[in-house]
C-alpha positions as protocol buffer text, in pm:
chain_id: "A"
residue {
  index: 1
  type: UNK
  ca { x: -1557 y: 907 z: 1960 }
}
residue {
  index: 2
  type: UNK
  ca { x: -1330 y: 1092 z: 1736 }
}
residue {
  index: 3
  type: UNK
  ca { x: -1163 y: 815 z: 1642 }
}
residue {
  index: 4
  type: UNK
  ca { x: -1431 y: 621 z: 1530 }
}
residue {
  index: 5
  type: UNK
  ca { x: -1533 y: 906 z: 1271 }
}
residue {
  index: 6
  type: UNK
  ca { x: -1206 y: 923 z: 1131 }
}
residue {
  index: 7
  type: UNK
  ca { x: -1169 y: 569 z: 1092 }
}
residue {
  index: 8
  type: UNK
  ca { x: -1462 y: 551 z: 921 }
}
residue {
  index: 9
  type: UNK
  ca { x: -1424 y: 846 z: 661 }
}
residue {
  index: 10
  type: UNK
  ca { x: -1047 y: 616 z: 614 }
}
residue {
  index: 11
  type: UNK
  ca { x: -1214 y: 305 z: 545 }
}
residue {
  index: 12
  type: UNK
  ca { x: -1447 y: 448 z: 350 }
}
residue {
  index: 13
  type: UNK
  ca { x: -1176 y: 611 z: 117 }
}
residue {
  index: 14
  type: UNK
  ca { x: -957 y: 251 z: 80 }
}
residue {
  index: 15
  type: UNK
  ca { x: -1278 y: 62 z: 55 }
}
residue {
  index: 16
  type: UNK
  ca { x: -1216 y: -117 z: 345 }
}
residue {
  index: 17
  type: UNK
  ca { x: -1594 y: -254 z: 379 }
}
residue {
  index: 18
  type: UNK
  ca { x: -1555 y: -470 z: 647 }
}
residue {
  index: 19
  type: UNK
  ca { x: -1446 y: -203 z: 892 }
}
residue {
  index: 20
  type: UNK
  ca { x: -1689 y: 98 z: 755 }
}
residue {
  index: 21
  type: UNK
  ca { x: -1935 y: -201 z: 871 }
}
residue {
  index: 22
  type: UNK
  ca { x: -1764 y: -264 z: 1222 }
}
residue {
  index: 23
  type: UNK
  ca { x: -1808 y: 116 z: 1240 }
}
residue {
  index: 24
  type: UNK
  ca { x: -2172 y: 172 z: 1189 }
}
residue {
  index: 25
  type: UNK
  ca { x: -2451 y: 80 z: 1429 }
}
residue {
  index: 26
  type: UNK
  ca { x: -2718 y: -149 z: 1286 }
}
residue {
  index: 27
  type: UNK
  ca { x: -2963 y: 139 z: 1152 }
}
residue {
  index: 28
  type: UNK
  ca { x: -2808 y: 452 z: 1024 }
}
residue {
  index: 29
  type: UNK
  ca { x: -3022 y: 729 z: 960 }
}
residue {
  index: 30
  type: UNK
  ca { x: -2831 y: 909 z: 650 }
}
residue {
  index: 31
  type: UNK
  ca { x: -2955 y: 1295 z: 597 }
}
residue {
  index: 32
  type: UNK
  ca { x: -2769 y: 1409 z: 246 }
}
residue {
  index: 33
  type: UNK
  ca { x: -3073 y: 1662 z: 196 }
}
residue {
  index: 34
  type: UNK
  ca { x: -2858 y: 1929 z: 124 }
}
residue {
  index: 35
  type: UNK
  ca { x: -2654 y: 1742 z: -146 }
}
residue {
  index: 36
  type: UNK
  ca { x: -2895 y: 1555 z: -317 }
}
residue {
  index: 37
  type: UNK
  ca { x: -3280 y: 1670 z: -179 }
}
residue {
  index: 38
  type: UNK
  ca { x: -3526 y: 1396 z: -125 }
}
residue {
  index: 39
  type: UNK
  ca { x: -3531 y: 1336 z: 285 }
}
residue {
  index: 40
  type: UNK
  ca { x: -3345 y: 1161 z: 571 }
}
residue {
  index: 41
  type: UNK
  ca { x: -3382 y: 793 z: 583 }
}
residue {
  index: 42
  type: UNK
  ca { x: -3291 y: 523 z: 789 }
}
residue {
  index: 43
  type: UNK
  ca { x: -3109 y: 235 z: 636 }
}
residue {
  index: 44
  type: UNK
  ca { x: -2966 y: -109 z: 776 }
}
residue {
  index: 45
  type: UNK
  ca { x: -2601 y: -73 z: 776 }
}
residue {
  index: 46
  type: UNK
  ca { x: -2550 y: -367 z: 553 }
}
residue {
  index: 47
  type: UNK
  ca { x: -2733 y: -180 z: 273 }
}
residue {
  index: 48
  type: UNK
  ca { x: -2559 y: 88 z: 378 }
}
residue {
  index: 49
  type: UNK
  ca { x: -2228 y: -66 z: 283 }
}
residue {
  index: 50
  type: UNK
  ca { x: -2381 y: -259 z: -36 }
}
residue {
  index: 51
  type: UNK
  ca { x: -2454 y: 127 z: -154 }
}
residue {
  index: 52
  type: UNK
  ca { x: -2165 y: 241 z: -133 }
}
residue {
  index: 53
  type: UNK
  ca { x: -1947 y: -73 z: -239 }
}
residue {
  index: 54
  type: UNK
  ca { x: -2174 y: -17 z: -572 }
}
residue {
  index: 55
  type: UNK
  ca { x: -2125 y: 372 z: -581 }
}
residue {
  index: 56
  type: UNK
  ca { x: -1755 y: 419 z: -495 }
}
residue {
  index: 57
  type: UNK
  ca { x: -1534 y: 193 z: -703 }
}
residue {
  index: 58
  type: UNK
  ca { x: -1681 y: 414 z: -978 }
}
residue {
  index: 59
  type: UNK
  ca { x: -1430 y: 661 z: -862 }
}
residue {
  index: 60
  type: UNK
  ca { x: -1103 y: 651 z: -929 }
}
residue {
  index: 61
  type: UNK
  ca { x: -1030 y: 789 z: -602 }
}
residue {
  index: 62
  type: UNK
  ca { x: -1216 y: 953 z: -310 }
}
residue {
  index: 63
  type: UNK
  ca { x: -1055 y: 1129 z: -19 }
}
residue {
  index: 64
  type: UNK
  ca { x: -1239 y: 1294 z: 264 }
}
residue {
  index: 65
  type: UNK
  ca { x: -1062 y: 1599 z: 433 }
}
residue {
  index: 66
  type: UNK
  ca { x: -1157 y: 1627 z: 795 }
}
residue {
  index: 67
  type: UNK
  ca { x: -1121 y: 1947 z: 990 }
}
residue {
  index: 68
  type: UNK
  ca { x: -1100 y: 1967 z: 1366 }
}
residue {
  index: 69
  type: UNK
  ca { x: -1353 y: 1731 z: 1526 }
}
residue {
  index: 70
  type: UNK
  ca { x: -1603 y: 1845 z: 1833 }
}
residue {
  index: 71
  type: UNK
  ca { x: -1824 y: 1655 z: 2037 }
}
residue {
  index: 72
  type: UNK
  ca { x: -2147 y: 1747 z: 2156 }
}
residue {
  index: 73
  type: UNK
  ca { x: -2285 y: 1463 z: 2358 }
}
residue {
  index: 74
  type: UNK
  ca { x: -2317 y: 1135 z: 2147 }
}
residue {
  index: 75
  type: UNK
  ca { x: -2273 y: 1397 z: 1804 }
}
residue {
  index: 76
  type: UNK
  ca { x: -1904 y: 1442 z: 1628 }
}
residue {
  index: 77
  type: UNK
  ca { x: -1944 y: 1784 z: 1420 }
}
residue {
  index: 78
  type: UNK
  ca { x: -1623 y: 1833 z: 1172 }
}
residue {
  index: 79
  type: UNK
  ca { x: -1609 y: 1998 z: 864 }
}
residue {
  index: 80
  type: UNK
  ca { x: -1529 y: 1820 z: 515 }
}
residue {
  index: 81
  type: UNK
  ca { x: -1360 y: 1812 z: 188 }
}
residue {
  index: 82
  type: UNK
  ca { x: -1480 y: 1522 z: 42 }
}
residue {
  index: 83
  type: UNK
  ca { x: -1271 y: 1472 z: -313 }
}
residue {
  index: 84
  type: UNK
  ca { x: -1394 y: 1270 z: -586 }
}
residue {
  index: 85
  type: UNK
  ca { x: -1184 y: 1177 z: -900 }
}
residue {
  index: 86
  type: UNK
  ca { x: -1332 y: 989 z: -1177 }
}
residue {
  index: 87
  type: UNK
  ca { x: -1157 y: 1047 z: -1556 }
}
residue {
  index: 88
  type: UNK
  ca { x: -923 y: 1298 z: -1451 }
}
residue {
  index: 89
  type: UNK
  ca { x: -1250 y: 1521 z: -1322 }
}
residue {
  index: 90
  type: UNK
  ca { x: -1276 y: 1641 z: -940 }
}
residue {
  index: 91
  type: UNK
  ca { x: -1597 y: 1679 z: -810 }
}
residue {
  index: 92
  type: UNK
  ca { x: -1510 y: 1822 z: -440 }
}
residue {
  index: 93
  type: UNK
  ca { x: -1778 y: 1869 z: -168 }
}
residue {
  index: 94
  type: UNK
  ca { x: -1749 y: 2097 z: 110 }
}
residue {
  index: 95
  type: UNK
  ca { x: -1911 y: 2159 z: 411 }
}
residue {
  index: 96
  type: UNK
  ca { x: -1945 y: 1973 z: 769 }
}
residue {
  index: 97
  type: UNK
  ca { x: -2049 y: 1627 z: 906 }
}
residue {
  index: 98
  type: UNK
  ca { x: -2287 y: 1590 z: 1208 }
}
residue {
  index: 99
  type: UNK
  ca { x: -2233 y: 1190 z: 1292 }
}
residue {
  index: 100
  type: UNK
  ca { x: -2411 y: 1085 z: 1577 }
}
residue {
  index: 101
  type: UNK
  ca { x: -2252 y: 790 z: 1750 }
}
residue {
  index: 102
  type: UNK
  ca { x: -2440 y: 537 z: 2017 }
}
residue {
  index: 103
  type: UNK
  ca { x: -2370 y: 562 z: 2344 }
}
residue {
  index: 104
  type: UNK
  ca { x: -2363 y: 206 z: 2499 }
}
residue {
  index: 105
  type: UNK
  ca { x: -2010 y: 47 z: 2421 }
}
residue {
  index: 106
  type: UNK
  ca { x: -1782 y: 96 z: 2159 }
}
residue {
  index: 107
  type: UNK
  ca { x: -1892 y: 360 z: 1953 }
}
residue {
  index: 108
  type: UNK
  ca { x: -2067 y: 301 z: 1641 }
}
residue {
  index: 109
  type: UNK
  ca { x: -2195 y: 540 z: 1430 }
}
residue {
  index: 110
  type: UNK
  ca { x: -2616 y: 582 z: 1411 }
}
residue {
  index: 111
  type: UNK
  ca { x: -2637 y: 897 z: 1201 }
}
residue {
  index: 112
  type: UNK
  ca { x: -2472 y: 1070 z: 907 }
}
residue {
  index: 113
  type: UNK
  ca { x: -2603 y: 1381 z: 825 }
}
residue {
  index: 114
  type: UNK
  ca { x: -2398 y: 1636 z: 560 }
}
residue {
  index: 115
  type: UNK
  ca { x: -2452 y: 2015 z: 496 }
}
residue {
  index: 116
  type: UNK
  ca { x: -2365 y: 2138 z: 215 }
}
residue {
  index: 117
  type: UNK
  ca { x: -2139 y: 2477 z: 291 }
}
């Protein structure tokens, strides 16, 4: 299950859309409460994808940093550096990921939820 998060946190940083799609299950429920407010929501993972092929590009560069990795069950737990250049300005997040992955099969991930250290 490890694997599966840190290929997706990759893809996501080369903008490899195809496999950050391969990687999600069909609903994700994204919780970035702590970043941005609002609530939890659950999404279909193609707009999922169509989000973020819209939001990322307008960085110059992203890189997430990924700290040791536990599982708990069907949840990954690993702390983050998430780096975002745009115009020679770094915005850097830092705190953990909880990803829950499904159970049946290969892996997929079903829930993203950041907090905000």
């Amino acid at each position: 299950m490890t694997a599966t998060v840190v290929d997706f946190f990759r893809a996501v940083d080369v903008r490899d859309w195809d496999t950050v799609r391969a990687l999600l299950a069909d609903e994700v429920t994204l919780d970035y409460v702590s970043l941005f407010g609002g609530e939890a929501e659950i999404v279909a993972a193609d707009e999922v994808v169509q989000r973020w092929r819209a939001l990322l590009p307008g960085f110059d560069a992203t890189q997430h940093l990924l700290g040791l990795l536990a599982e708990s069950g069907p949840v990954v737990r690993g702390n983050v550096r998430g780096y975002h250049l745009l115009d020679g300005e770094e915005w850097m997040v830092a705190g953990w990921y909880d990803l829950t992955l499904t159970a049946a099969g290969t892996p997929r991930i079903a829930g993203i939820a950041l907090t905000v250290a």
